[in-house]
N, C-alpha and C positions, 0 to 999 in steps of 0.2 A: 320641354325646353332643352334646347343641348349649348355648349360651349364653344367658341372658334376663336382662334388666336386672329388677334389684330395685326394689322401690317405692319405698327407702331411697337407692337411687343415684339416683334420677331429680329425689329430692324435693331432695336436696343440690347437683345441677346446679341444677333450675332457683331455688333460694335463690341461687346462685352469680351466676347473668345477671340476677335482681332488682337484688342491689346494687350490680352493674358498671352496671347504667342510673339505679340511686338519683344514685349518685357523682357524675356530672355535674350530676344535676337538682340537687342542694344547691350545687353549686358556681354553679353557673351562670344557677339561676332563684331557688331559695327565698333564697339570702345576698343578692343582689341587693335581693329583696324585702323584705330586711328590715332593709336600709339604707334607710327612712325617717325625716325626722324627726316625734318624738313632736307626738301632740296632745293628749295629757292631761297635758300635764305641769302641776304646780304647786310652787314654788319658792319660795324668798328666798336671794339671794346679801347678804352686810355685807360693806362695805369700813370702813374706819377709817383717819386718819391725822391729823395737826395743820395748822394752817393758820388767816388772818385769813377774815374773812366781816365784811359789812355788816349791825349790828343796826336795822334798819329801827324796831325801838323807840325804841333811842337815837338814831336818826340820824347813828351815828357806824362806822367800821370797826374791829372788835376786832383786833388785832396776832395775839394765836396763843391758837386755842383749840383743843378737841379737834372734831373732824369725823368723821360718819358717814352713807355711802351707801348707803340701802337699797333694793334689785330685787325686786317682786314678780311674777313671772311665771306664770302662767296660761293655760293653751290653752282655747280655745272650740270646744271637743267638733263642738257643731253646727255651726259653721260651717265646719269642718274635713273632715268624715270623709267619705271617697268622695268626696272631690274632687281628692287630689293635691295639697292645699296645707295648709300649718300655718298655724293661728292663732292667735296668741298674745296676749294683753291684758297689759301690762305697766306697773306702777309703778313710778317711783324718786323719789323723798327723798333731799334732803342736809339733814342739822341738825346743827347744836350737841349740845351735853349739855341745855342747858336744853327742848330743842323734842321728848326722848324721852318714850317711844317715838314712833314718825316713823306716828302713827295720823291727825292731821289737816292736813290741806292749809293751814290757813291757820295755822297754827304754825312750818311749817316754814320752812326757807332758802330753798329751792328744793324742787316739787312737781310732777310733770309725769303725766299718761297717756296712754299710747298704745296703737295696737295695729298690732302687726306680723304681716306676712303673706308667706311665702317659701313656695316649693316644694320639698316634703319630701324630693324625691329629690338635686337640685343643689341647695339652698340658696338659690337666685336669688331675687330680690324677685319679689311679685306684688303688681300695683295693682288692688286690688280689696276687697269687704268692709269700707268705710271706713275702710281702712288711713290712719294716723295716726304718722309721719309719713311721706312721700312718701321710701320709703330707697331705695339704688341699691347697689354694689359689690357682693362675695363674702361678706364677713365681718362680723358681726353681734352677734348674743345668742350666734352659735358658727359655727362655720369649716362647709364641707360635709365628707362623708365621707370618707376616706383625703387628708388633709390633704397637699401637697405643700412640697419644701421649697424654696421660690419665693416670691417677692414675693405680697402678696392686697393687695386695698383694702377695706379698713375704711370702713365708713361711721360720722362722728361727729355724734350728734346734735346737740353743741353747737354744733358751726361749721355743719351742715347740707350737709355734701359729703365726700365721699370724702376718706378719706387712705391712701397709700401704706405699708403695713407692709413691715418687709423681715426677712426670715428671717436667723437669728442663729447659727443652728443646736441642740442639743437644752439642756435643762433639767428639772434636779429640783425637783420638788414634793412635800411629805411623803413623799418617797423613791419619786416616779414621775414617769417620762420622758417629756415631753412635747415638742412642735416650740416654740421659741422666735420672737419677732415681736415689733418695739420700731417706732417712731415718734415724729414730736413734730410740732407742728402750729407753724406761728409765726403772730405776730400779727395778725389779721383781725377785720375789722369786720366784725358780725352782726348789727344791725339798730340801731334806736334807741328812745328812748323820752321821754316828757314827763316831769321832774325839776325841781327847784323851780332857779334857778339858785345858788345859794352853793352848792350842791353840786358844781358842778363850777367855782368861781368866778368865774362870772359876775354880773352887778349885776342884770340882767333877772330880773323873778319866775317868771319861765319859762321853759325852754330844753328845744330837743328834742336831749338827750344823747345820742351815739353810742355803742354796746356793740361790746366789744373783747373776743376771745376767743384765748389762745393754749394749748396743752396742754407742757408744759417736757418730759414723756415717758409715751408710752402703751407699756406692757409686756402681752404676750398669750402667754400659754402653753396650747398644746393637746394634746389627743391627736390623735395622729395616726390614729387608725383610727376616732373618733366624731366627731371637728371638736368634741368639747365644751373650754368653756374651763376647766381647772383653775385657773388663776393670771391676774388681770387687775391692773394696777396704770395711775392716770392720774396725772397733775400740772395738773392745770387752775386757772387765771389768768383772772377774768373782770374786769373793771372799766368806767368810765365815763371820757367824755372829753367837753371841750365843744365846741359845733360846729366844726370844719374844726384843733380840737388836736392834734399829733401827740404829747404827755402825758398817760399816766394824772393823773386829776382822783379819783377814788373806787375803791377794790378792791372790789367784791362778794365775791368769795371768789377765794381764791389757796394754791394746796398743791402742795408739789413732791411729794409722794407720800400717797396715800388707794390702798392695796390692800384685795386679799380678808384679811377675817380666817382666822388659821389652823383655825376650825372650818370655814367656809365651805370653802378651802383640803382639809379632809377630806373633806367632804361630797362636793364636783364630784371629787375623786381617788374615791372609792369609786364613785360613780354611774357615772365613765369607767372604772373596772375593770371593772365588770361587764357594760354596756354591750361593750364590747371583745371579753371572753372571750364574752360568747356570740356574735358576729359572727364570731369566731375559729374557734368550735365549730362553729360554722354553712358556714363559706366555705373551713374549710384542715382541722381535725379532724376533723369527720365524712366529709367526703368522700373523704380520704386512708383514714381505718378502712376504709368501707366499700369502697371500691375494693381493699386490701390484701386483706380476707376475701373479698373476693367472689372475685377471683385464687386463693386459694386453697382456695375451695369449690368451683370452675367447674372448676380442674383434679381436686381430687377426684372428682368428682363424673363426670366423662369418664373418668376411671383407672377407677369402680368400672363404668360402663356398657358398657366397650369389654372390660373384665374379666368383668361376666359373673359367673353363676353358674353352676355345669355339673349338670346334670339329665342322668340318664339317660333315653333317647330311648326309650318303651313303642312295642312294635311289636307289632302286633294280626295272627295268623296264623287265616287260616279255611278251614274245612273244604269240600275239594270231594265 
């Protein structure tokens, strides 16, 4: 009798050493890979909250009206792909009730565009592609990959330089857990501007007014495994002063809280779910399945080859 491996055992081994080399490559190369950030993206985040603002109609500052922050974000495909870097084209709007929807610039409170440019993989600034504005620190439009639970610097557009976030530890959002990150900025001058002077009551028909910017509390909640932000809330304090004042003279807009609205709030919770689970799928579930089957087709599959089938041995007798 002798033993020969089946077609059946053979095919079962080598499905077995397939998956035990799959395993690692998902771990190791493809989840890697696929912790970039996106380039097509296209969004709108709303915040809302109450607060005064200066109606440059009336020339006067309204005490408390309602307030709304609109982000529109958009990636520029082209100038994006195969290069390792994200770019993003970015609007935000603040307005009143009266300045909705937040469609023209010259309507609004405040109007800005930009375009942002980081590296897809760490999230670091890139200067380059007429990026607009000139950003610096970790954290952004959204934290990098596997968020840590450590201090980041926030870069804010309105003061134009980094601010220190400091980790709070975790928080719920429409009933999902993200890393918590609070800060507050205090009061700094950010540039100036020509204003009539009774504005900031001076007698001179002109004065070059200082602008003063402080944030009362910036609140940041992420996930932790996509750096996206579920939850953003600011307090921002802008006003005027007249030359060499250490007194506010005129509030432009002042709000101790303008958060995400709770759609918004839905929206970035769902996008971070799914995001998540598939990086999940990618970098700890597939690679754990198929490492587990492959173990145990690899020993099958050696049990069925060193097992053998037994054939009896034809033995050929000839005539002398």
């Amino acid at each position: 009798m002798r033993r020969t491996a089946s077609p059946l055992s053979l095919v079962i081994l080598g499905l077995g050493v397939f998956l035990l080399v799959l395993s690692p490559m998902l771990a190791w190369y493809v989840e890697p890979h696929a912790k970039r950030t996106p380039i097509d993206v296209d969004q709108t985040t709303v915040f809302k909250g109450k607060g005064a603002y200066f109606d440059r109609f009336k020339a006067e500052s309204v005490p408390y009206a309602n307030l709304t922050v609109t982000r529109q974000v958009r990636g520029d495909v082209a100038d994006s792909e195969d290069s390792g870097r994200a770019v993003w084209d970015v609007v935000t709007s603040v307005d009143p009730d009266d300045s909705l929807p937040a469609a023209d610039p010259n309507d609004s409170l405040q109007f800005t565009q930009e375009r942002w440019v980081t590296d897809r993989k760490t999230n670091k600034p890139v200067h380059c592609c007429e990026e607009e504005p000139y950003i610096e620190g970790e954290a952004y439009l959204k934290f990098p990959f596997d968020v840590q639970k450590r201090s980041y610097t926030w870069w804010d557009n309105t003061l134009g330089a980094t601010v220190p976030l400091k980790y709070r530890g975790t928080k719920e959002i429409q009933g999902y857990k993200g890393l918590w990150f609070t800060a507050t900025v205090k009061a700094t001058k950010t540039g100036t501007r020509q204003v009539p002077g009774r504005l900031v009551g001076s007698k001179a028909a002109q004065v070059i007014a200082e602008e003063w910017y402080k944030n009362y509390g910036v609140e940041l909640v992420a996930d932790q495994r996509t750096g996206r932000i579920i939850y953003a809330q600011i307090g921002p304090r802008k006003t005027l002063r007249a030359p060499g004042s250490k007194r506010d003279a005129v509030v432009l807009l002042d709000s101790k809280k303008i958060a995400f609205t709770e759609k918004t709030q839905k929206a970035q919770v769902e996008l971070a779910d799914a995001d998540s689970s598939k990086l999940k799928t990618v970098g700890e579930t597939l690679p754990i399945g198929t490492a587990g089957l492959g173990l145990v087709l690899s020993a099958a599959g050696v049990f069925l080859v060193v097992r053998g089938r037994e054939r009896p041995t034809t033995q050929q007798s000839s005539t002398m």
